[in-house]
Phi, psi and omega in degrees: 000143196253162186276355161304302175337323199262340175271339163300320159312314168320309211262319193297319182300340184272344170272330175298325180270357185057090126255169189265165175254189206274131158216009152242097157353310200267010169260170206292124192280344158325308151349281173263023176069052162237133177271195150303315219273327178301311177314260211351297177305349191260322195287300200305334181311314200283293193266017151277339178286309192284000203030067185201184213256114155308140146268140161224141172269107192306328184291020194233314167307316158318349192217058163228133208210335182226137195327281207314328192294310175347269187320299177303327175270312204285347190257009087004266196304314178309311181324276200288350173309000000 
């Protein structure tokens, strides 16, 4: 899965939520209102398109602060899958 994808995935949930959608990778997700529970829909979205299981590592999780930190683990996580 490419990483527009998971950020087109990204944007329908910031749209489903009337939130604006992501268009700097670097902004704060405190910022555009995105939450755990938003990430959670974005993992399963993901592994349902890709049709497979993420692995995730919580200390990695812990430090994700940006669309981008975002983008980057789950486009990761597809990798190692």
């Amino acid at each position: 899965m490419e990483r527009q994808e998971i950020l087109n995935l990204m944007n329908e949930i910031q749209e489903k939520r009337g939130r604006k959608k992501v268009e700097n990778e670097e902004v704060l997700l405190s910022e555009i209102g995105f939450r755990s529970l938003d990430f959670s829909e974005l993992a399963l979205r993901v592994e349902r398109s890709f049709g497979g299981e993420l692995p995730f590592d919580a200390v990695a999780l812990r430090e994700i602060r940006t669309a981008k930190s975002v983008l980057d683990f789950l486009e990761e996580a597809v990798k190692s899958a």
